[in-house]
C-alpha positions as CSV (number, residue, x, y, z in Angstrom):
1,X,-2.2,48.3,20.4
2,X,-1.5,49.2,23.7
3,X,-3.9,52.2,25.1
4,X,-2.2,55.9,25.6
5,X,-1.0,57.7,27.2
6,X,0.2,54.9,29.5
7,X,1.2,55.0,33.1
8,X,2.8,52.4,35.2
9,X,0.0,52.3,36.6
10,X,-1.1,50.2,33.7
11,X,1.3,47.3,34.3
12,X,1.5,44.7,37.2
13,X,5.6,44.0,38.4
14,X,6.3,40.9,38.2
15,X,10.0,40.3,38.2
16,X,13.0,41.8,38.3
17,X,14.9,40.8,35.4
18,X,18.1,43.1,36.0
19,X,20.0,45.7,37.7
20,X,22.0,48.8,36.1
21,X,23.7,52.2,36.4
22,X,20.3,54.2,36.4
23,X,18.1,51.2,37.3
24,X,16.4,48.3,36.5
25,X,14.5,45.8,34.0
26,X,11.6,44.7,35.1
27,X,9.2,42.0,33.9
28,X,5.6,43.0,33.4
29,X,2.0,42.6,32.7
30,X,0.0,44.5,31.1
31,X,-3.2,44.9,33.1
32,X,-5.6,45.4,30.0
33,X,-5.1,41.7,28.5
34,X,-2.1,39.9,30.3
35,X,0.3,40.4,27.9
36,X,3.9,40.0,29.0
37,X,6.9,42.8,28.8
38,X,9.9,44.3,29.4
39,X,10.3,47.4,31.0
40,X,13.2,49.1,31.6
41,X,13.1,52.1,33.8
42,X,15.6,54.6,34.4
43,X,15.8,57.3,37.2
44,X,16.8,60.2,35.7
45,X,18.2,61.5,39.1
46,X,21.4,59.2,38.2
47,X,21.6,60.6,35.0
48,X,23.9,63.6,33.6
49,X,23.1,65.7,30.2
50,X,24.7,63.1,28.4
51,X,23.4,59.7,29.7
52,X,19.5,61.6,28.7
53,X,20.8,62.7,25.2
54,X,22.3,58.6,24.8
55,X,18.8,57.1,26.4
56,X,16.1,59.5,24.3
57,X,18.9,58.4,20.9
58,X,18.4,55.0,22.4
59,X,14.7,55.5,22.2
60,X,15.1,56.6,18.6
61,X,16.8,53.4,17.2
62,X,14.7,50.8,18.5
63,X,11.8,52.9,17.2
64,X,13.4,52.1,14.0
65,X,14.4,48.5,13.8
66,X,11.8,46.1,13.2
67,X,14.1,42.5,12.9
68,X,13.7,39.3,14.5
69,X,16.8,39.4,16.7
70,X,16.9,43.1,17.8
71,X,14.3,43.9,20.4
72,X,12.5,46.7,19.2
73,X,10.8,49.3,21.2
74,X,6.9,48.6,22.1
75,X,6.1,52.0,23.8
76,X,7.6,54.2,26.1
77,X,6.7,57.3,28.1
78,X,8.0,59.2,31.2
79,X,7.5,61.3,34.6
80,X,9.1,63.6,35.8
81,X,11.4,61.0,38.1
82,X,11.8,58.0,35.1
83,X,11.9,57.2,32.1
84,X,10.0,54.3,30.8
85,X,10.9,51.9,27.9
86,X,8.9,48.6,26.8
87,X,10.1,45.9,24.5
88,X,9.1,42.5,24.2
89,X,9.6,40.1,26.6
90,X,11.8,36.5,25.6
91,X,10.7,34.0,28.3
92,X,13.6,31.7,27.1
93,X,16.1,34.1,28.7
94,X,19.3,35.5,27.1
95,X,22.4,34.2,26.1
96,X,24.5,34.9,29.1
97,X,21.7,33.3,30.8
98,X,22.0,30.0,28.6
99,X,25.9,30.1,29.1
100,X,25.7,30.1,32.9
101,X,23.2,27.4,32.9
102,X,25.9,25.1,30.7
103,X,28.5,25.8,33.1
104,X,31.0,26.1,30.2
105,X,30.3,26.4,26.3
106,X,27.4,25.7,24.3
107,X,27.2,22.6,22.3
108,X,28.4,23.2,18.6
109,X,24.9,23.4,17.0
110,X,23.8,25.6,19.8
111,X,26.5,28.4,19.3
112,X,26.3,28.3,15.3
113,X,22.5,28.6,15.5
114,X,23.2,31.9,18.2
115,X,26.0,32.6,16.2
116,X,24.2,32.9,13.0
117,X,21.2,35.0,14.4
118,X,23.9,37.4,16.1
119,X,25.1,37.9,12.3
120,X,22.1,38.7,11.1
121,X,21.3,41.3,13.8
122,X,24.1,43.4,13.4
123,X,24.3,42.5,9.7
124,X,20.8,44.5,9.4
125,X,21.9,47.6,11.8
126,X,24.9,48.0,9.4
127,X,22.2,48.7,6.8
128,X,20.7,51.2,9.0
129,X,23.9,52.8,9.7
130,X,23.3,52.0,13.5
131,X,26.2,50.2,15.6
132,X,25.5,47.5,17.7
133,X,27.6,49.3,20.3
134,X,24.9,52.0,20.4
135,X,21.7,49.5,21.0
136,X,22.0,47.6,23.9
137,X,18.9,45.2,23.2
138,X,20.0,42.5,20.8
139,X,17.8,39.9,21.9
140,X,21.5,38.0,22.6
141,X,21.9,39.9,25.2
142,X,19.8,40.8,28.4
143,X,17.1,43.3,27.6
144,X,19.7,46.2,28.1
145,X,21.5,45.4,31.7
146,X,24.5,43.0,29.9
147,X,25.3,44.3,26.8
148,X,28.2,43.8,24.5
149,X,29.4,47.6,24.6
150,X,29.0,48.0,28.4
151,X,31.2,45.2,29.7
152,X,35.2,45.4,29.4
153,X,35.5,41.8,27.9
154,X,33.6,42.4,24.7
155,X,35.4,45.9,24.3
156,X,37.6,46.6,20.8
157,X,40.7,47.5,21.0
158,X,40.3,50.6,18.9
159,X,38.1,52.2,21.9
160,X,41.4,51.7,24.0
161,X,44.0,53.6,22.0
162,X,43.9,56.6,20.9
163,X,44.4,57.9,17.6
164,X,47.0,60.7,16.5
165,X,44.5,63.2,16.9
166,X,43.9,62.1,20.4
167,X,40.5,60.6,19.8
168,X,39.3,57.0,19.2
169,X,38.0,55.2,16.4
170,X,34.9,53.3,16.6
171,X,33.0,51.7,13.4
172,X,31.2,48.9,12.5
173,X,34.6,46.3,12.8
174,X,33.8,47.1,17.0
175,X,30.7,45.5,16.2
176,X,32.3,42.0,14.3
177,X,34.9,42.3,17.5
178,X,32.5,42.4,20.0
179,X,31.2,39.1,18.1
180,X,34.2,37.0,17.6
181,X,35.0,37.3,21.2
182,X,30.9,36.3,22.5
183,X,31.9,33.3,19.1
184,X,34.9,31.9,21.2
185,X,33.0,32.5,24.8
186,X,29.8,30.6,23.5
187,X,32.2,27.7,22.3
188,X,34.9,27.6,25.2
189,X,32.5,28.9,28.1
190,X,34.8,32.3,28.7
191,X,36.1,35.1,26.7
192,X,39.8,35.0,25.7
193,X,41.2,37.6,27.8
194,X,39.1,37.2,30.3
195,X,41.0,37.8,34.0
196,X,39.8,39.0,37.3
197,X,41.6,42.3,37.3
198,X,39.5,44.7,34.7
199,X,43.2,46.7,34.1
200,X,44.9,43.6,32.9
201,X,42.0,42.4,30.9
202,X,42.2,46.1,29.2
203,X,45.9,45.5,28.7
204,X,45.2,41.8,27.3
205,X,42.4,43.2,24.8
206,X,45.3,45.7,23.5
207,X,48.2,43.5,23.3
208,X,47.8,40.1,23.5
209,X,46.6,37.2,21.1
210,X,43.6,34.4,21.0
211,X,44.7,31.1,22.3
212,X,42.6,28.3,21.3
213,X,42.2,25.3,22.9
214,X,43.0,22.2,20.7
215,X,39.5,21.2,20.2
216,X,38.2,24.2,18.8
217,X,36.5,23.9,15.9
218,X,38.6,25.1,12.4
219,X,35.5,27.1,10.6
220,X,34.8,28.7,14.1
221,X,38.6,29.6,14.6
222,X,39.2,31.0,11.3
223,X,35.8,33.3,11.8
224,X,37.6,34.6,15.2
225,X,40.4,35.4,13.9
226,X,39.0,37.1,10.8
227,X,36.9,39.7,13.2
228,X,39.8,41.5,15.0
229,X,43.2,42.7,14.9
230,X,46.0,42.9,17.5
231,X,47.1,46.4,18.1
């Protein structure tokens, strides 16, 4: 067990692992016995009412999950400038990581093996009745700076219409979205509506369909195309 109350005084900065919004992800040690995490600080300066209410929530789940693929919270305290949240630290980097280093898809074996864990993960939220959308540290992703929700590719189209009643509906099938489209990137080496303009991506999402290359894999295609619907 780590000693409390803690301080960042208590951890050495090693690295900085990523960059967001309301600041950074930073690779640690901790000074009593060496051991290795992730902390992600946020200036609460850059923060409105409702980005604090979603962070001390944020806190909440990952005190709750204890699963091999979500990255659960450690420990976490605050100051009056940041707030300060520790998880585990995966030295083998994240998925987008592993996809940039391939320069295009992941061999087959590869993206069922992520593929599977990624079920699992949001598999066990569901139970909880937490949506991956709402946790940004599936350990898929990049301890909280890439996440699936935060980035217009791996959005649902149900977040970009609006319902009769004005509003927009958002359940656990954004979640199995969000996972057919990081299925197809893992094989092909970019999402399928991928496109440098974030409007027409948007527009793609809404209205267009998958397009497979030949080669893609049957079980994998039918999977992707069972985990969203065209608007």
């Amino acid at each position: 067990m780590l000693q409390k109350p803690l301080t960042i005084e208590d951890f050495e900065m090693l690295n900085v692992l990523g960059r967001g919004s309301f600041g950074a992800v930073m690779m640690v040690r901790y000074k009593q016995d060496g051991r290795i995490f992730a902390i992600k600080i946020l200036k609460k300066s850059a923060m409105d009412a409702t980005d604090m209410q979603n962070a001390m929530e944020e806190r909440q789940i990952l005190q709750r999950v204890k699963h091999p693929y979500v990255s659960s919270l450690v420990f976490a305290f605050q100051t009056s400038e940041r707030l300060y949240l520790g998880m585990k630290f995966y030295a083998a980097g994240d998925l987008f990581y592993h996809l940039n280093q391939k320069g295009g898809g992941l061999p087959l074996a590869d993206a069922r093996l992520y593929a599977a864990e990624l079920v699992l993960a949001i598999s066990y939220l569901h139970s909880l009745n937490i949506l991956y959308r709402d946790l940004k540290h599936i350990q898929g992703t990049s301890h909280g700076v890439k996440t699936l929700s935060g980035t217009a590719e791996y959005v649902a189209p149900e977040a970009l219409v609006q319902t009769a009643d004005g509003t927009r509906d958002y359940g656990k099938a954004y979640d199995w979205w969000s996972f057919g489209i990081v299925l197809y990137e893992m094989i092909v080496g970019v999402s399928p509506f991928y496109h440098d303009n974030e409007r027409t991506m948007l527009q793609r999402i809404v209205h267009a369909d998958v397009r497979f290359p030949a080669d893609f894999p049957k079980d994998a295609k039918s999977l992707v195309r069972g985990r969203y619907t065209v608007f």
